[in-house]
N, C-alpha and C positions, 0 to 999 in steps of 0.2 A: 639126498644128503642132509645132515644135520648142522648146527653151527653153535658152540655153545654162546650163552650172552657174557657181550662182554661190554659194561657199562659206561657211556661216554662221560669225562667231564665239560667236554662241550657245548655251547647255550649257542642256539641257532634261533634269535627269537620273532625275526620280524619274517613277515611272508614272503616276501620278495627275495632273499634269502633262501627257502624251500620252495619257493614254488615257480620263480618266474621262470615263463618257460619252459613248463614242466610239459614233456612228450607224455601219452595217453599210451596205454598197451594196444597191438593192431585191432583183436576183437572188442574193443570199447571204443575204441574209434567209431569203427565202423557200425557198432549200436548205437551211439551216440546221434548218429546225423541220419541215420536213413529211419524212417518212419515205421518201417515193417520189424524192425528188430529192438530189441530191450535190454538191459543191464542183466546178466546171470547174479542170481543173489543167494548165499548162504547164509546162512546164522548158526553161531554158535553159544548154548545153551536156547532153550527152547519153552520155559517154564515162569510165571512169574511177569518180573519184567525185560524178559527176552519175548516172551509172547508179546508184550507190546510193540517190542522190536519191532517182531516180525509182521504186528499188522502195520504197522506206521509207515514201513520203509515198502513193503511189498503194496501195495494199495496204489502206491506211483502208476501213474499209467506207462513210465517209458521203465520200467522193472518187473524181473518175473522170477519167482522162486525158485530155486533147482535142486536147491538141500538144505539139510539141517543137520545139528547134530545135538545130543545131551546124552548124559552119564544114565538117565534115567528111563529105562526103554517103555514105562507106560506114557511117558511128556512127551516123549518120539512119536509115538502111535497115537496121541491126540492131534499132533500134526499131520501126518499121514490122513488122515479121514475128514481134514479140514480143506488140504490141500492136496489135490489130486493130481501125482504126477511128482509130487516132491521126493526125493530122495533121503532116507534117514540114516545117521551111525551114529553108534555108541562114542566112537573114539573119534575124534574131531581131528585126528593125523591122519586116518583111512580116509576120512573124506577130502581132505587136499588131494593127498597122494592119488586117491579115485580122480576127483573131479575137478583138480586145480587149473588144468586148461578151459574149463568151461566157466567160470567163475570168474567177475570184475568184483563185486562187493562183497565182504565179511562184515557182518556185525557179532559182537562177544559181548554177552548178558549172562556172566558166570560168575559166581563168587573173586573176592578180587584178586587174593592168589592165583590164578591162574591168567589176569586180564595182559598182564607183558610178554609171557608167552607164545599165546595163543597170536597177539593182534602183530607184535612183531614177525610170526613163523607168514602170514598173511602178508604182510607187508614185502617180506621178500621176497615172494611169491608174485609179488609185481601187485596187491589188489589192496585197494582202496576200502579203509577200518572204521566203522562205525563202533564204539566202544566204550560200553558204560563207565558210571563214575564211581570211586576213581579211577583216573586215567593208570591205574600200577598202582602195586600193593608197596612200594620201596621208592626214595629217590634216584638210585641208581636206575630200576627199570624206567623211570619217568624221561630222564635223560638218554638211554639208551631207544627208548623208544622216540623220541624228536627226532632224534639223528638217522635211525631208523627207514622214518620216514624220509626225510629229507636226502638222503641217499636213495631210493628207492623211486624217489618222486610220486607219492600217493597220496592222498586224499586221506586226513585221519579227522574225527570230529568225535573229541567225547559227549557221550549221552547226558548233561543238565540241558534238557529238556527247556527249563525255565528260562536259560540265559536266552532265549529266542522269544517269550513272551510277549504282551505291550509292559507288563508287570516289572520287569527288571530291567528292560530299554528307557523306560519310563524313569527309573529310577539312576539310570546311566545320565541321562539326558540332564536332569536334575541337579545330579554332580557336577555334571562340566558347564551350566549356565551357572554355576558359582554363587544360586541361590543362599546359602549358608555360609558362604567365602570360604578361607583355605579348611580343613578338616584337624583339627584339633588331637581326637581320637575315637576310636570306635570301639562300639560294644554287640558280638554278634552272637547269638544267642540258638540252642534247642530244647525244646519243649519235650522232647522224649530222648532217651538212653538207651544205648547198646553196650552195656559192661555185665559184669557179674561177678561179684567178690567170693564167689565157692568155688573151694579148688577142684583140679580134675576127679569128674567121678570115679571108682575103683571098678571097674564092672567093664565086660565085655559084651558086646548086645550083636545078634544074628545079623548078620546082611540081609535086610528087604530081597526079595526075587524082583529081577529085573535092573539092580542098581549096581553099577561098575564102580565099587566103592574106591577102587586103584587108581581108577582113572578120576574120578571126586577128586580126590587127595592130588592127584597131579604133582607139580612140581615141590608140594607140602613135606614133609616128614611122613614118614610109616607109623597111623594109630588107629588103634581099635573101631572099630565103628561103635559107635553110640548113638542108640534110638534119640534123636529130637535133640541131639546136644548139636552136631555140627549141619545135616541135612535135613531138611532143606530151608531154613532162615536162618539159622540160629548161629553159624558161621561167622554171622560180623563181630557178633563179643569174643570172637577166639583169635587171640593173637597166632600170627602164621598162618592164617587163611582169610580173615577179615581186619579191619582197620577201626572198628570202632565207632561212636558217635561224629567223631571231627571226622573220619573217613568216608564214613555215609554222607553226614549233611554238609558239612564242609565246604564242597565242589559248590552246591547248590544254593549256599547262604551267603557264601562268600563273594560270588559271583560280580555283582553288580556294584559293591566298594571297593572292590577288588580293582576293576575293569574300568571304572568311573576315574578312580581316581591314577588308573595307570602305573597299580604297585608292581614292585619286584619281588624278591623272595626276601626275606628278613633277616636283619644283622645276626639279628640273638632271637633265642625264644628261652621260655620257662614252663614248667607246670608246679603247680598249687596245691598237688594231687597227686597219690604213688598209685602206679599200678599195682592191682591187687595181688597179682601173685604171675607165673613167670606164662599163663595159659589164657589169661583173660586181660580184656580190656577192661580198666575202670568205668564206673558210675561220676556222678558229678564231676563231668571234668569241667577242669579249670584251668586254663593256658594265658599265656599273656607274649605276642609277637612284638616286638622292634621293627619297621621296615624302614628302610631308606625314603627320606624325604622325595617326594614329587613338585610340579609348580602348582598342585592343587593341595597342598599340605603347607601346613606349618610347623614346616622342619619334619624331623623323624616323625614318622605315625605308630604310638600305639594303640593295638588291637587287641580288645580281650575275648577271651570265647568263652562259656561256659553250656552244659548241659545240662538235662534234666529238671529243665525250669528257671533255673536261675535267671534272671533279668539283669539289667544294668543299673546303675545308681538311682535311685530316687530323685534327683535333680533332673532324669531324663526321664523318667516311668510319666511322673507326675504331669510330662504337659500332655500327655496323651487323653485323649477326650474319652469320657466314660462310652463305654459298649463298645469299644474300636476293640478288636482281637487284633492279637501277634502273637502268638504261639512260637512262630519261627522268624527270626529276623537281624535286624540289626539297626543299630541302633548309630548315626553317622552324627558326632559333633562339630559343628562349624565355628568360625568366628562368628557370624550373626545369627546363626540358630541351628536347628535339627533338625536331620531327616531321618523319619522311621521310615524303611527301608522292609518291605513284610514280605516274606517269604511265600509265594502263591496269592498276594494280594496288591494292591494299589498303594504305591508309596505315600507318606505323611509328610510334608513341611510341618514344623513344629517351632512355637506355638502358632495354632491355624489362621488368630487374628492378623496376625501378623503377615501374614502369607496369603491371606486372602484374595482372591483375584487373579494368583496364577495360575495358566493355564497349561494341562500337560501337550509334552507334542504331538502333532499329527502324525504318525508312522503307517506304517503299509504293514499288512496282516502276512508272517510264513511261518511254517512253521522248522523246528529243526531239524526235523529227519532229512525234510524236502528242500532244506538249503542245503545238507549236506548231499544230497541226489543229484541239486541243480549246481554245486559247486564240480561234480565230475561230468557230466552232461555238458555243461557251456562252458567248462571253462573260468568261471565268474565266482570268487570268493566273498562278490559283495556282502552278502548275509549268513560269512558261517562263522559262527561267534565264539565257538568253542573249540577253533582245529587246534591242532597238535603244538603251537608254537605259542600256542596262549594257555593251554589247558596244562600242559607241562609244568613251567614254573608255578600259578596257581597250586597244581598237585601237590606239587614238592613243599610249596610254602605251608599248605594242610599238613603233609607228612611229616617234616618239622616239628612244628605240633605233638602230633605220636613222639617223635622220636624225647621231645622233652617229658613226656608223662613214662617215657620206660628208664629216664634219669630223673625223676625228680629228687629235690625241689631246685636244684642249680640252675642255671645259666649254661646257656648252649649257644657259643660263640660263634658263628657261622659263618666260612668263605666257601661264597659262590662263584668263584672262580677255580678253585680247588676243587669244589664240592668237598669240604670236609670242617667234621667240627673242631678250633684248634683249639679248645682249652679240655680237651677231655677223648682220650684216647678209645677209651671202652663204648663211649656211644656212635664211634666212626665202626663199629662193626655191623648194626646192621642199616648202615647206608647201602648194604649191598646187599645181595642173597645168595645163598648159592642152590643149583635145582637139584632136587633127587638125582639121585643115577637112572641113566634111564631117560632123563628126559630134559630136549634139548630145543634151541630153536629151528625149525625146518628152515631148509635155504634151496632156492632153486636149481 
């Protein structure tokens, strides 16, 4: 049976909340504890960074592969001769409906339109979702998927990799010893771009042999295939299948001010910047967030984002000591100073004289696949950093974002208890989405 999505306004944020308590399905139980048996594991999409997926998570000693699936039947077949004994499909519904009693874990490493779909059809299926970032292409899926979860009792952990690092714990850690005192506002920053100001091509291009372009498109609109415009990268610059610069890096730059300092989702937002036209995501974006004050703020925080280079005021650029790279980052004002905050690197107190002498914390080395393995396994959510009840609002607070650069240059007035914007009617439409015909969430 099918169930179409139908998107909560409800905010379920704290774990204990989703999870205490939470019963195990019988066949996960009982791999869970006996020595001889293993997690059944599928992945969906299989190419890219689904193949990392799939080595990160499968490599567990207490997990074993059983299937895969992607749109793309030669990604298939390089899995197949990698893994012996894996099971492959084109259409990631045949392979539930095949294999959905023999499967505990889903992972989805697909373009982002299809990522609420897919992990929610899994999730009612009783199985626990490893699910790259972002966590939903929409805030409605973002919210529909917590709930989701939390109803189903599963195990969800979106894929930033990095929120599990010493890199961004480091830089958590930093936050809440109140080295800088309260945070003033922040500036967080991407060194590359996912837009493009040309509007849609006029031209028709063959389907590659091998590629389910139908199934591609999923719960998308019906278009043309086009060589190298949508598959296989190029999808993040196109509105209705991908999310953009703030979509991509967002989750992962965000992360750790985000999480430090204990935000919510933000009053208002703005962009600085129009999209370019009604098919693509803008170039230099430029956003500017309100969020509700924390006890590690001073008063409301704002947060600015910009892409494609852009840095933060020269008041902050300038303490940065010569040959330090930040490419990716952010940039955290305090009352007594700053912390650069580097995206894949070792956080900065700022200026360093001044901060001389601290020392970062001791932490213990895991990584995030295997805290999200070892949070279904024992039970023990102590190190999964990015489940479902934190990665949610985060999303949404990113999506936001979006949704100000497809109104610019206004003010977008936001109740999160409504979930809805009230000073503007026309951008409360795509708070939600609605799917192709055709294509629905599976339910058990």
């Amino acid at each position: 049976m099918m169930k179409e999505l139908r998107a909560s306004r409800r905010r379920f944020l704290t774990a204990t909340s989703l999870f205490a308590g939470a019963p195990f399905v019988s066949r996960l139980s009982w791999a869970a504890c006996s020595p001889m048996q293993k997690l059944q594991y599928a992945a969906i999409g299989l190419g890219g960074r689904g193949m990392f997926d799939v080595q990160s998570i499968s490599k567990h000693e207490k997990v074993k592969m059983v299937a895969g699936a992607d749109v793309d039947s030669a990604t298939a077949k390089k899995l197949e001769t990698r893994m012996e004994g894996v099971k492959t499909f084109s259409d990631w519904r045949e392979m539930f409906e095949t294999m959905a009693a023999d499967v505990d874990v889903v992972s989805v490493s697909t373009p982002d339109h299809m990522h609420g779909i897919m992990a929610m059809s899994a999730m009612n299926l009783g199985k626990h979702v490893y699910v790259q970032k972002p966590l939903a292409q929409t805030i409605g899926e973002c919210r529909a998927m917590e709930e989701t979860a939390r109803r189903n009792k599963v195990i969800v952990q979106m894929g930033t990799q990095g929120a599990s690092s010493f890199n961004d714990r480091n830089g958590v850690d930093l936050i809440r010893r109140k080295l800088i005192g309260k945070s003033t506002e922040a500036w967080v920053f991407s060194g590359k771009s996912w837009g493009d100001k040309n509007p849609l091509p006029k031209r028709k291009d063959p389907v590659p042999d091998g590629l389910d372009w139908d199934g591609w498109l999923g719960v998308g609109e019906k278009r043309h295939y086009l060589n190298k415009y949508y598959h296989p990268k190029n999808w993040r610059k196109r509105q209705g299948f991908g999310t953009g610069t703030l979509g991509d890096m967002g989750c992962h730059i965000f992360n750790a001010m985000y999480r430090g300092l204990g935000l919510s989702v933000p009053k208002r937002v703005r962009s600085q910047t129009a999209v370019p036209n009604e098919h693509n995501w803008t170039n230099n974006e430029r956003v500017e967030f309100e969020f509700p004050g924390t006890p590690l703020t001073d008063g409301d925080l704002k947060v600015f984002w910009s892409s494609d280079g852009e840095r933060a005021p020269e008041e902050l650029t300038s303490l940065v000591p010569e040959g330090v790279k930040y490419r990716f980052g952010c940039f955290l004002k305090g009352e007594n100073g700053v912390l650069l905050l580097r995206h894949g690197s070792s956080p900065i107190l700022l200026p360093e004289k001044k901060f001389a002498g601290v020392e970062p914390a001791k932490l213990d080395a895991f990584g995030h696949h295997n805290a999200f393995l070892e949070a279904i396994l024992r039970g023990d959510r102590t190190h999964l950093l990015s489940p479902v009840d934190f990665a949610a609002p985060m999303t949404e607070s990113i999506l936001l974002g979006n949704l100000a650069m497809q109104n610019s240059p206004r003010w977008l007035e936001w109740d999160a208890e409504k979930a809805q914007v009230t000073n503007d009617k026309a951008a409360n439409e795509n708070i939600h989405r609605a799917y192709r015909a055709g294509w629905k969430i599976m339910e058990a």
